[in-house]
C-alpha positions in Angstrom: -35.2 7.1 42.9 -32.5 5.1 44.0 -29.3 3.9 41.9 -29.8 0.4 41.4 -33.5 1.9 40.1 -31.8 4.1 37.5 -29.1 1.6 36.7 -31.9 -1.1 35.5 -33.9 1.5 33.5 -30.3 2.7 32.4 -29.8 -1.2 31.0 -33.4 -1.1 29.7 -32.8 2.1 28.2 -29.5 0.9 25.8 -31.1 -2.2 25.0 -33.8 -0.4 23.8 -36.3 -2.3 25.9 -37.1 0.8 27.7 -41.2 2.3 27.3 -41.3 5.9 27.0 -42.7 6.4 30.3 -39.2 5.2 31.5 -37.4 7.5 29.2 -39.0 10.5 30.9 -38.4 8.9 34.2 -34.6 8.8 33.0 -34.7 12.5 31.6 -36.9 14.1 34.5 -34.2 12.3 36.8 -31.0 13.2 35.0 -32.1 17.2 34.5 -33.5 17.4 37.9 -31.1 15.2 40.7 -27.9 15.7 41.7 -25.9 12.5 40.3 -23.4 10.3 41.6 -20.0 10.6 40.1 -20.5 7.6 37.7 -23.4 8.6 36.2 -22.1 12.0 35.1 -21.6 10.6 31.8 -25.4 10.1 31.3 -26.3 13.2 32.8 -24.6 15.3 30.1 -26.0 12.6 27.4 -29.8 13.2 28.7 -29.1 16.9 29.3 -27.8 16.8 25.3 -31.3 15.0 24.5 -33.4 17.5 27.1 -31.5 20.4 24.9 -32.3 19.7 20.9 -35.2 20.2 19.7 -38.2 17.8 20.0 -38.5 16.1 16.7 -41.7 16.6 14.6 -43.9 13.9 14.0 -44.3 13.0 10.5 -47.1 14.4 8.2 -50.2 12.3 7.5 -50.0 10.0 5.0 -46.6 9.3 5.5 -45.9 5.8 5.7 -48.5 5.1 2.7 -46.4 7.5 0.5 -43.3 5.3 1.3 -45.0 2.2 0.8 -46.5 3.1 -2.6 -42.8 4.5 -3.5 -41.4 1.2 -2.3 -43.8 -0.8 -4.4 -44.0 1.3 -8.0 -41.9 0.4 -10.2 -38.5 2.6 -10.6 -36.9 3.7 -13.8 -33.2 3.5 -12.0 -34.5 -0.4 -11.3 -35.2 -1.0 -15.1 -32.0 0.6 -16.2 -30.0 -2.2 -13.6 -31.9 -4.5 -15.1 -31.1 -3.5 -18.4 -27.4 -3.1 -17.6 -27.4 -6.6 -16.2 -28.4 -8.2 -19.8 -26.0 -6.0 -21.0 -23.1 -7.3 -19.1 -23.9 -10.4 -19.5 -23.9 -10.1 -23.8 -20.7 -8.5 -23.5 -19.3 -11.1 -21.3 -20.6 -13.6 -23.5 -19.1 -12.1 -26.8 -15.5 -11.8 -25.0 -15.7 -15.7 -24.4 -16.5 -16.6 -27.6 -13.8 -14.2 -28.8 -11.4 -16.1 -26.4 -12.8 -19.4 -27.6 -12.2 -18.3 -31.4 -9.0 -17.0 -30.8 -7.6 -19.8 -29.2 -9.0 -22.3 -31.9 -7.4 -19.9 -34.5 -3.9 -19.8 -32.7 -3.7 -23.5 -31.7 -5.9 -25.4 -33.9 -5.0 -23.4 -37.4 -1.5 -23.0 -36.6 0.4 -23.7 -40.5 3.8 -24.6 -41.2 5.6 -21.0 -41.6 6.2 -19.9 -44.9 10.4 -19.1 -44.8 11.2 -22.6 -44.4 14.0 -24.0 -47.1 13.9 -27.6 -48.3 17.3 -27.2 -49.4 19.7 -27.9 -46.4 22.8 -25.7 -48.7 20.3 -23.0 -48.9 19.4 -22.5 -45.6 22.9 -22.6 -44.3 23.7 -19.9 -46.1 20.5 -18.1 -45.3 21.4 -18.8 -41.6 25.3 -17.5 -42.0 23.9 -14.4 -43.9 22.0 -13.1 -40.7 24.5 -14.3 -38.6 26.9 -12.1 -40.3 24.7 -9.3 -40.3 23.7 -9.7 -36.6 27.5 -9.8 -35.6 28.2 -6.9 -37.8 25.2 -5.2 -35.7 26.7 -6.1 -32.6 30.3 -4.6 -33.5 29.3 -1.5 -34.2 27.5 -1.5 -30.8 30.3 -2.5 -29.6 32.4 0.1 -30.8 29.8 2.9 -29.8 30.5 2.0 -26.0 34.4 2.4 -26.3 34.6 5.7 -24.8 32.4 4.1 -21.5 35.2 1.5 -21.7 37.5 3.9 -21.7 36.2 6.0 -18.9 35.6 2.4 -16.5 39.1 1.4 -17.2 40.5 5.3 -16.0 38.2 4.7 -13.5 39.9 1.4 -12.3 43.3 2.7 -12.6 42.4 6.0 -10.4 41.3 3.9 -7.6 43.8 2.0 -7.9 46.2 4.5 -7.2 44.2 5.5 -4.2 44.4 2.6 -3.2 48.0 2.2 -3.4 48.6 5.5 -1.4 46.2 4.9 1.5 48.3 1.6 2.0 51.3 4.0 2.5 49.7 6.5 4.3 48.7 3.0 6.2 52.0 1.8 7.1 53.3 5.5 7.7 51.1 5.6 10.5 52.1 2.5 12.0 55.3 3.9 12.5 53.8 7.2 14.3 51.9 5.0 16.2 55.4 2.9 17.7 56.4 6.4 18.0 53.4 7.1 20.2 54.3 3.9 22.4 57.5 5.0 22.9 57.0 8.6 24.2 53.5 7.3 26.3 56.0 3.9 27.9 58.9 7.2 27.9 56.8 9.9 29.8 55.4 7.1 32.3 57.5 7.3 34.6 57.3 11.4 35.2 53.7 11.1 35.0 54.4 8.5 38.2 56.5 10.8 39.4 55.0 14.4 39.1 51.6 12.9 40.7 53.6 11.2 43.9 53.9 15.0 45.2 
């Protein structure tokens, strides 16, 4: 068989166009001839196929069991059905929860009952828990004075670092005219010492 032969019955073959008289044509061809390099790939698929087992053919009265299981009626296909109506009460009873809800909050919303009529009164309602929310608020207040404390040691700490680096700072400005001086003074012997 030449290539081009096995390359078209190749094609037919992964198509799945192929007859099974090709198939063995392919096997008996791959187990049997010494391949070209490009087909090696095939070979060791066919010689996988050629090595397994040869696959029973199915007991009789096969196919009529599957169709009979296809067509009678399931329990599993009753219990989706059943779930189905299920879902679809409870969805049902969550809208009309929603719906009543939203009637009940918008519809049947009343006038609270802590208003005063008395303008006096309800100044001095209002001061009252004004007092007592300010009075809440101090002692808070007063609870985070040792943080304060602690932030404001804080500050004055890096402050002082920050005070000494800047000395350190301009120290080293004066070490580094220094270092000018001695690099401009030991130039020349440098010049010098590598003339000889």
């Amino acid at each position: 068989m030449n290539t081009e032969e096995v390359y078209s019955l190749l094609e037919k073959y992964y198509d799945g166009r192929c007859s099974d008289e090709e198939e063995q044509i392919l096997r008996m061809y791959f187990r049997d001839a010494d391949v070209p390099d490009e087909l090696e790939a095939e070979k060791e698929i066919f010689g996988y196929y050629n090595s397994t087992c040869v696959v029973p053919q199915p007991s009789n009265g096969f196919e009529e069991r599957i169709i009979r299981s296809l067509n009678k009626p399931d329990s599993r296909i009753k219990a989706l059905r059943n779930r189905k109506y299920i879902y679809a009460l409870l969805s049902s009873a969550a809208t009309l929860l929603l719906l009543f809800g939203s009637w009940f909050f918008f519809v049947r919303k009343t006038e609270p009952n802590d208003t005063f009529r008395d303008p006096a009164l309800a100044y001095n309602e209002t001061m009252k828990i004004l007092f007592d929310v300010s009075s809440r608020l101090n002692t808070g207040m007063n609870a985070m004075e040792p943080a304060r404390k602690a932030r404001n040691t804080a500050v004055r700490t890096i402050g002082t670092i920050g005070k000494s680096t800047g000395m350190i700072h301009e120290n080293l400005k004066t070490l580094d005219y220094f270092q000018k001086a001695m690099d401009i003074v030991s130039s020349p012997f440098e010049i010098k010492t590598n003339k000889k």
